[in-house]
C-alpha positions as CSV (number, residue, x, y, z in Angstrom):
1,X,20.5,4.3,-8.2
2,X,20.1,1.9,-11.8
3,X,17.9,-0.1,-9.9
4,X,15.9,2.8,-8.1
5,X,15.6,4.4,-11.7
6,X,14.2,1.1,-13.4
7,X,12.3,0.9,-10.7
8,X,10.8,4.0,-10.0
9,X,10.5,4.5,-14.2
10,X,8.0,2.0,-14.1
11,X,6.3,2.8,-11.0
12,X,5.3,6.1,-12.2
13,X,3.6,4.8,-15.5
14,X,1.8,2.8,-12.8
15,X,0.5,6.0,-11.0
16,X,-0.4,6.9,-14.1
17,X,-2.6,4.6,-14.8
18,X,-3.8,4.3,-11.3
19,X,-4.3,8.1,-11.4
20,X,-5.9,8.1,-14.5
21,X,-8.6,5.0,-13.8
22,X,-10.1,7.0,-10.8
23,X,-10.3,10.4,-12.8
24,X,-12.5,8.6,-15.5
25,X,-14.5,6.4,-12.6
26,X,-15.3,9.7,-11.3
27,X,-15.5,12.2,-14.2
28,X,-17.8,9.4,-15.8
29,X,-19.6,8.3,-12.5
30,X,-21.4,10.1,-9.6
31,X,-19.7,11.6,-6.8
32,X,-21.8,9.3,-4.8
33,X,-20.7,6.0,-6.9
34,X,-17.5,7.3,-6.5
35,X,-17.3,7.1,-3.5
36,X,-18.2,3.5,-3.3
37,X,-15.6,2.9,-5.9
38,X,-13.2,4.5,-3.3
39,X,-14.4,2.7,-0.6
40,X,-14.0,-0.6,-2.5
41,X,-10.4,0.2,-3.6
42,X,-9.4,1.2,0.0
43,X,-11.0,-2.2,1.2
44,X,-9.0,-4.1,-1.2
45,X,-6.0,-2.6,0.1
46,X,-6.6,-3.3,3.7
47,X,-7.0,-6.7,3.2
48,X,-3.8,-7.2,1.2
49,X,-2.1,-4.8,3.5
50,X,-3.2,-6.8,6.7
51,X,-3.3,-10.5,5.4
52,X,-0.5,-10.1,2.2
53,X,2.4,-7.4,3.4
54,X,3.4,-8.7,6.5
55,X,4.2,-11.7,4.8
56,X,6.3,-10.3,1.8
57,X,7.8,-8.0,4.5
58,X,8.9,-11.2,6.1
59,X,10.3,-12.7,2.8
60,X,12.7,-9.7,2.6
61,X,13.9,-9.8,6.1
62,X,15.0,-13.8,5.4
63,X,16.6,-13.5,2.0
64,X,18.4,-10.5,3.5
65,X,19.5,-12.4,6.7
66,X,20.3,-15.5,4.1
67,X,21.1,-13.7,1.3
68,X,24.0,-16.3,0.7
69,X,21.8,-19.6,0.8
70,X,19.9,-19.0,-2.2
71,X,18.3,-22.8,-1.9
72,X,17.3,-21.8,2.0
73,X,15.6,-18.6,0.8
74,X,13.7,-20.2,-2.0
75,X,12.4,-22.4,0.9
76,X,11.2,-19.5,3.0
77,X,9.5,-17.8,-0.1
78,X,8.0,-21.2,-1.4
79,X,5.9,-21.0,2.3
80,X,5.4,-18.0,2.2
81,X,4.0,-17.9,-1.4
82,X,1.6,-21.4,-1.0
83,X,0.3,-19.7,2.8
84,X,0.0,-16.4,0.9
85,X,-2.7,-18.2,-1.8
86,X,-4.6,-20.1,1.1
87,X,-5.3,-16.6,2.8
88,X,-5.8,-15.0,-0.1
89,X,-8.2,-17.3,-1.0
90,X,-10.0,-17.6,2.5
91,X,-10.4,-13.6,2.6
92,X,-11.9,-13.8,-1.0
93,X,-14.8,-16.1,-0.1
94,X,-15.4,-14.7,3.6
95,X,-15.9,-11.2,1.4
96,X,-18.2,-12.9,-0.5
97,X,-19.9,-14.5,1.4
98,X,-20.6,-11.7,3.8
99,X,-22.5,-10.0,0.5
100,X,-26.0,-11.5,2.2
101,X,-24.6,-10.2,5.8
102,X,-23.5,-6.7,5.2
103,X,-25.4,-4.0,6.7
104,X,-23.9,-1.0,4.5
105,X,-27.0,-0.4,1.9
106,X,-25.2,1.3,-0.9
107,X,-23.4,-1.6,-1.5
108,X,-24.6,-4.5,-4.1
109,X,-23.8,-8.1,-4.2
110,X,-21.9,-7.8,-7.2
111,X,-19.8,-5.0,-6.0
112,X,-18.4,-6.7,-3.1
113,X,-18.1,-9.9,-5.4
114,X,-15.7,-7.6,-7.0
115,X,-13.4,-6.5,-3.8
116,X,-13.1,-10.1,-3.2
117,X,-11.6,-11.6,-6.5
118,X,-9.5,-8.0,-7.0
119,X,-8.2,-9.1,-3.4
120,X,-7.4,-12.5,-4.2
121,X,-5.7,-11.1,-7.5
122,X,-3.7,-8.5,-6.0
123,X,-2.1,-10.7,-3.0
124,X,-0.8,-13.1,-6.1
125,X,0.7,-10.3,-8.5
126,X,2.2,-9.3,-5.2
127,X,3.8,-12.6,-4.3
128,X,5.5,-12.2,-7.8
129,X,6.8,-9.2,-7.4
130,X,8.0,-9.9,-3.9
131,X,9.9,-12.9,-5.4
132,X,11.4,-10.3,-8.2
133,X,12.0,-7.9,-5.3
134,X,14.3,-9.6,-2.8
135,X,16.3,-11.3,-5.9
136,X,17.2,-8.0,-7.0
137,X,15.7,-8.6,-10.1
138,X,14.4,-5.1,-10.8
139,X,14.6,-5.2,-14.1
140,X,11.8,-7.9,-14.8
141,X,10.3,-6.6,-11.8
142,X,9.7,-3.3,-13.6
143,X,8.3,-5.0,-16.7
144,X,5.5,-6.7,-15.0
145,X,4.3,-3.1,-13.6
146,X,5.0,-1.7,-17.1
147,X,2.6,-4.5,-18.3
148,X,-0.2,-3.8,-15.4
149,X,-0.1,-0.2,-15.9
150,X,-1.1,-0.2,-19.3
151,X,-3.6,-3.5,-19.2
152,X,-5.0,-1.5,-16.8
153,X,-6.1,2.1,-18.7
154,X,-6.7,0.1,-22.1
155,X,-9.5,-2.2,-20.0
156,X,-10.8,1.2,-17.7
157,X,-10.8,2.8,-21.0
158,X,-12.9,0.5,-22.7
159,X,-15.4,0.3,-20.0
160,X,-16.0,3.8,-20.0
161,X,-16.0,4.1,-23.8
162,X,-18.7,1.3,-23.9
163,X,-20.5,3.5,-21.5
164,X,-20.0,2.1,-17.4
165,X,-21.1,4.3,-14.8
166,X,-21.2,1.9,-11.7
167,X,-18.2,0.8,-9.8
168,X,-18.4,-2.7,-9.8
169,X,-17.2,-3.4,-12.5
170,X,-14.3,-0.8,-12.7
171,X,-13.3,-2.7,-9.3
172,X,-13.2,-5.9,-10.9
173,X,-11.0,-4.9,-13.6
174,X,-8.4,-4.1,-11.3
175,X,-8.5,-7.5,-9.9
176,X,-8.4,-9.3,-13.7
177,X,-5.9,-6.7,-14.6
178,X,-3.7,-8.1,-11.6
179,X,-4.6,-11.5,-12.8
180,X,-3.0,-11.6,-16.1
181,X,0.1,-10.2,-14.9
182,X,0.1,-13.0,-12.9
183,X,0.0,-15.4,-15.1
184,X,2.6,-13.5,-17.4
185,X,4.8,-13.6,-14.9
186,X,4.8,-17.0,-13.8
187,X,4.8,-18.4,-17.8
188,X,7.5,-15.9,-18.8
189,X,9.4,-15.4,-15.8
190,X,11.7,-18.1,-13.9
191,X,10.3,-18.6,-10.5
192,X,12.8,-20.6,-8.4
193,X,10.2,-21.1,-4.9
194,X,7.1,-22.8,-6.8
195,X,8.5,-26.0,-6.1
196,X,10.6,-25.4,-3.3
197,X,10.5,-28.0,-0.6
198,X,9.3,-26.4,2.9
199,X,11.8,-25.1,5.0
200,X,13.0,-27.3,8.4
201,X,11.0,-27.0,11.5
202,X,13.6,-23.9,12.9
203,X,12.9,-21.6,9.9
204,X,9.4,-22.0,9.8
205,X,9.4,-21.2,13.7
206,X,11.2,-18.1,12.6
207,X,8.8,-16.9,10.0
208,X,5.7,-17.3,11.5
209,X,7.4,-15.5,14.5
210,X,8.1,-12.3,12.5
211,X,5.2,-12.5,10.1
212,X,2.9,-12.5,13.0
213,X,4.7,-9.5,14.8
214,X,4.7,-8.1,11.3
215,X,1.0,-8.9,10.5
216,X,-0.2,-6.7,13.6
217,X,1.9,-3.7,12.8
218,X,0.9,-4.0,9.1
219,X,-2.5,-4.4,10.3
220,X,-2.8,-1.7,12.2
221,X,-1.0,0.8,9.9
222,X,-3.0,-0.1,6.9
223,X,-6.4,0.5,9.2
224,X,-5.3,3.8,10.0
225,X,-4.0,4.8,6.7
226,X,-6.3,2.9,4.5
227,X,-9.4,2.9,6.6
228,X,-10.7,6.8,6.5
229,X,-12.3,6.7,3.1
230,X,-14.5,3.3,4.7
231,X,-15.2,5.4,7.5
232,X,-16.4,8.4,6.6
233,X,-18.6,6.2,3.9
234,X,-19.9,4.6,6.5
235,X,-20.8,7.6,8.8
236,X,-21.3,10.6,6.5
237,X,-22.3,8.8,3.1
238,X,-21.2,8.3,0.0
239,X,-21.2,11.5,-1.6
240,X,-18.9,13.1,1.8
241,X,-16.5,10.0,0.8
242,X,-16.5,10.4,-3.0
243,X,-15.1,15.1,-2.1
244,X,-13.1,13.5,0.1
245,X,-11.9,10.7,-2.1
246,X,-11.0,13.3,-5.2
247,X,-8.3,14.9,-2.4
248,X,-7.5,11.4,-1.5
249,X,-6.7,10.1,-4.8
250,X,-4.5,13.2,-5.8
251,X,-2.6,12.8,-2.4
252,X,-2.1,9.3,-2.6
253,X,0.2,9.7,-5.5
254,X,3.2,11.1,-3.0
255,X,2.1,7.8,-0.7
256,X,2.6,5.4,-3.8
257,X,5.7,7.0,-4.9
258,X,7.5,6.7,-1.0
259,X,6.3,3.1,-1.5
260,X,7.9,3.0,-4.7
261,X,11.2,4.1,-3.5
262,X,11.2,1.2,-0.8
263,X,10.5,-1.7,-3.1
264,X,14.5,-0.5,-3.9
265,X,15.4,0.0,0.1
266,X,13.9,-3.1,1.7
267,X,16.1,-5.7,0.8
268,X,19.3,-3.7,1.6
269,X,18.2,-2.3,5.0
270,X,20.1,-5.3,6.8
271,X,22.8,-4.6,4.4
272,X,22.7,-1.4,5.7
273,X,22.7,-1.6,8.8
274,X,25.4,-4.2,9.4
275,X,27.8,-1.7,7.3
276,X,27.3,1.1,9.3
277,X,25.5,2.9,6.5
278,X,22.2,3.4,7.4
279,X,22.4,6.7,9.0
280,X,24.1,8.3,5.7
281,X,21.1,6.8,3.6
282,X,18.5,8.6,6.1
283,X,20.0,11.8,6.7
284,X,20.0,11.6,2.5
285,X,16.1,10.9,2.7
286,X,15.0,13.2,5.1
287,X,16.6,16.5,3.1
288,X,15.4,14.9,-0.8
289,X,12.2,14.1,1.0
290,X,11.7,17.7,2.5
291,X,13.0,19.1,-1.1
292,X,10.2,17.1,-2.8
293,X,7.7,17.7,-0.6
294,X,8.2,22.3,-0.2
295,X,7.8,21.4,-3.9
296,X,4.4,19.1,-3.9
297,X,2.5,21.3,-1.0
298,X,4.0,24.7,-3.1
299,X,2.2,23.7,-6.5
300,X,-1.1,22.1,-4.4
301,X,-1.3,26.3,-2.9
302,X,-0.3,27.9,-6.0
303,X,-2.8,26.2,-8.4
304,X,-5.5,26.1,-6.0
305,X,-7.4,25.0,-9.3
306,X,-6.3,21.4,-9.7
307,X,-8.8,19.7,-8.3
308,X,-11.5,21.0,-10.4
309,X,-9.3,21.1,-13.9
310,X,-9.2,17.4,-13.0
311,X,-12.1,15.6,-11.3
312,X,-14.5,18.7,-12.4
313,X,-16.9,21.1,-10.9
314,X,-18.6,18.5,-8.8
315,X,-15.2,18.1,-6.3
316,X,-15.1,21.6,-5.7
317,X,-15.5,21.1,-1.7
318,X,-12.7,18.9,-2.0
319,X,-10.0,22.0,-3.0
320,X,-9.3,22.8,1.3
321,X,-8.8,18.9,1.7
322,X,-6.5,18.3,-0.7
323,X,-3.8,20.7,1.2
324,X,-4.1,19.0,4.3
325,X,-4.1,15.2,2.7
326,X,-0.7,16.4,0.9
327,X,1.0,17.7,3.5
328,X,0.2,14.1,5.4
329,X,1.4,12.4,2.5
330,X,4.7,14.0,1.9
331,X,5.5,12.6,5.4
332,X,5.5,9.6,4.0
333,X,8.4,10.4,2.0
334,X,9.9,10.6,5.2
335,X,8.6,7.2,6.9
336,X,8.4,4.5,4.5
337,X,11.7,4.1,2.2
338,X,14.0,3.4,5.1
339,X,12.5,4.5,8.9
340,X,9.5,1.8,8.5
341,X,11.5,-0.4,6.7
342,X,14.0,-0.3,9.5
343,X,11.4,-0.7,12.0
344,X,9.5,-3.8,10.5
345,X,12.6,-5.8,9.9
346,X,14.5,-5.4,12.6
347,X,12.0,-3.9,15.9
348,X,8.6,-5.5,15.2
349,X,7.9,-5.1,18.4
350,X,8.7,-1.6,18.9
351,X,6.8,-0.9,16.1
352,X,3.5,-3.1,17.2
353,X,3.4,-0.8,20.7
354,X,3.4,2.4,18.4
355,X,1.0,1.2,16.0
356,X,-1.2,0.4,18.6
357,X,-1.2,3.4,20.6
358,X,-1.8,5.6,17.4
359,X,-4.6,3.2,16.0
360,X,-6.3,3.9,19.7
361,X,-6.3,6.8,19.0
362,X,-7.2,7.6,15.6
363,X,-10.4,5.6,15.9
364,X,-11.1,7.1,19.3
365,X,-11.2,10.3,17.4
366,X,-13.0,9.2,14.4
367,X,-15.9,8.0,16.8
368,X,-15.7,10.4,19.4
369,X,-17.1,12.9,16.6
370,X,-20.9,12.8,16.3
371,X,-20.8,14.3,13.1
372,X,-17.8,13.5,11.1
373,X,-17.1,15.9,8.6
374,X,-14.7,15.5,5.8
375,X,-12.2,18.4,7.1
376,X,-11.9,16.6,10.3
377,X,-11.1,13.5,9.2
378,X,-8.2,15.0,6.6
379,X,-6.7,16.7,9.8
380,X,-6.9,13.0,11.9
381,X,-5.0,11.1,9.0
382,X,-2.2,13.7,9.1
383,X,-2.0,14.3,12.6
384,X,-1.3,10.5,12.6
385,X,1.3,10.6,10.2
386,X,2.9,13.0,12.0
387,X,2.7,11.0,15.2
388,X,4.8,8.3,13.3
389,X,7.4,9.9,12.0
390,X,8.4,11.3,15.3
391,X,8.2,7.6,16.4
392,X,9.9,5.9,14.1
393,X,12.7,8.4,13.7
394,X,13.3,8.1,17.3
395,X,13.6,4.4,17.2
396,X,15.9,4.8,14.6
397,X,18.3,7.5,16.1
398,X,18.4,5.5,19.9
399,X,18.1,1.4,18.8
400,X,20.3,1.3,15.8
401,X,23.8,0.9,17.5
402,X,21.8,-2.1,19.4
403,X,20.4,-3.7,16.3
404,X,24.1,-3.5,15.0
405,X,25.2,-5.7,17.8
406,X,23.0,-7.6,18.0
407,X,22.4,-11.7,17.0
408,X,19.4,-11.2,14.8
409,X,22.6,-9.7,12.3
């Protein structure tokens, strides 16, 4: 619970600011730029959550299977940190250098010159956290996103003061917000795997193994929950995105915080799991999560104002998406502090077959509809959350006595 408070205490000054940066990109911008900003955020996060997650995800599972070989799991995050830069870096330029190949008008060289070094900058300040993360080290973990929260509204806020109204360059400060926390953190901040040797031929075996299981259900989940605000970009314009990007940014403050909550889970789930524990700790998620979220869908129909008090009396339209995005989101709650976590680490493969059956089918629906509106598309992304919590709750209920007896613990 300390750590989960530190933790969790600094992740919501970090919504904050998150929060904050897109009401002043919109409020200060078009609905229509917007909406690229929007689209540009949601591509940076694919592209960490496809080519950078699976790969922290597999640094947890290690230094929780190893947790007592601290020189052995320095090793493992030492790979993982150098192969995490090469990607990095390979998806940055490839972004890049598709500026002269892309067939989506509305968006300018320099804005996708953005997405790609903000990309490259998030997957770092991610590999430093991860480190932070599986140490336990919550406390400095919590001052770097302390420090990123607030470089990030004092820079958004001078861009808008100076007068910016494109998203360009509100993209790229996220990235060279990222960066200096970086750099903080590997000047201020011991960091035992920067010159740890590579691990022995076994281990490596290991971790690709995972990692690439991993990489494909990361992938696929991040496409269907990351994806929708490309889409609809991309097949009912910009200013459809940017209404239905208002209802997404307000809802994707529940996702964050059940993020949040796991960055505290994920390294104890093996823990967990070999004590017998597991169960407890879900059964206590499942009734806090449905208390939270009777509370979060209550206020979104009670002040059926708050999209227009905040984003103003261009998002209107958006009022009717915002209920549906939120009750998605507060699924989340359910899913991603312990069910996912459970599933990732410990089923990859279970999870891969249900991530690819509800990816099928989200983008069969998505292009199935000739004219995708933005109501539709709010009801496709939480009928698929719904679809995975059924899943992974199932898993969890029928394969954890087998994971508890099994090798891989």
């Amino acid at each position: 619970m300390k750590d989960l408070i530190k933790v969790l205490g600094a992740k919501l000054w970090l919504v904050v600011s998150l929060f904050v940066s897109g009401v002043i990109v919109a409020r200060i911008a078009t609905p229509a730029e917007f909406g690229l900003y929007a689209a540009a955020m949601s591509l940076i996060l694919i592209l960490d959550g496809v080519l950078g997650a699976p790969l922290d995800t597999s640094g947890v599972r290690f230094a929780s299977l190893y947790a007592d070989d601290a020189s052995r799991v320095d090793r493992f995050l030492g790979a993982l940190f150098r192969l995490k830069l090469l990607v990095a870096a390979a998806a940055g330029a490839l972004l890049a250098a598709s500026a002269t190949l892309t067939g989506v008008p509305d968006w300018s060289w320099g804005l996708i010159a953005a997405a790609a070094f903000s990309t490259v900058c998030l997957m770092a300040v991610r590999s430093v956290m991860n480190y932070l993360q599986v140490n336990l080290r919550f406390g400095a973990y919590s001052s770097l996103d302390l420090l990123l929260a607030t470089l990030r509204l004092l820079f958004v806020g001078i861009a808008a003061y100076v007068g910016v109204m494109t998203a360009g360059p509100y993209v790229a400060l996220y990235g060279f917000c990222a960066l200096l926390v970086v750099l903080f953190g590997l000047l201020r901040i011991r960091q035992n795997y920067l010159l740890a040797p590579w691990p022995d031929r076994d281990d490596r075996r290991a971790m690709l193994r995972h990692a690439g299981l991993v990489s494909l259900v990361i992938m696929l989940g991040t496409l269907t929950g990351r994806s929708d605000v490309l889409v609809l970009e991309a097949r009912a314009g910009a200013e459809s995105a940017g209404l239905y990007a208002a209802a997404f940014h307000l809802a994707s403050v529940v996702t964050l915080l059940a993020g949040y909550i796991s960055v505290v889970s994920q390294p104890r789930i093996v823990a967990w799991v070999r004590d017998r524990r597991a169960a407890g700790f879900v059964r206590l998620n499942m009734m806090l999560g449905i208390a939270a979220s009777i509370v979060i869908v209550g206020v979104s129909y009670l002040v059926p104002q708050l999209v227009i008090w905040i984003f103003g009396d261009a998002y209107a339209d958006a009022r009717p998406l915002l209920n549906i995005l939120l009750f998605g989101a507060c699924l989340d709650l359910l899913i991603m502090p312990i069910l996912l976590s459970f599933a990732l680490q410990l089923l990859p493969r279970q999870a891969l077959i249900a991530e690819a059956v509800i990816a099928a089918g989200f983008f069969g629906a998505v292009f199935a509809i000739d004219e995708l509106e933005p109501l539709t598309m709010a009801w496709i992304v939480t009928t698929v959350r719904g679809a995975k919590l059924l899943y992974y709750l199932g898993i969890f209920v029928f394969r954890q006595d087998t994971v508890q007896s099994s090798n891989s613990l």
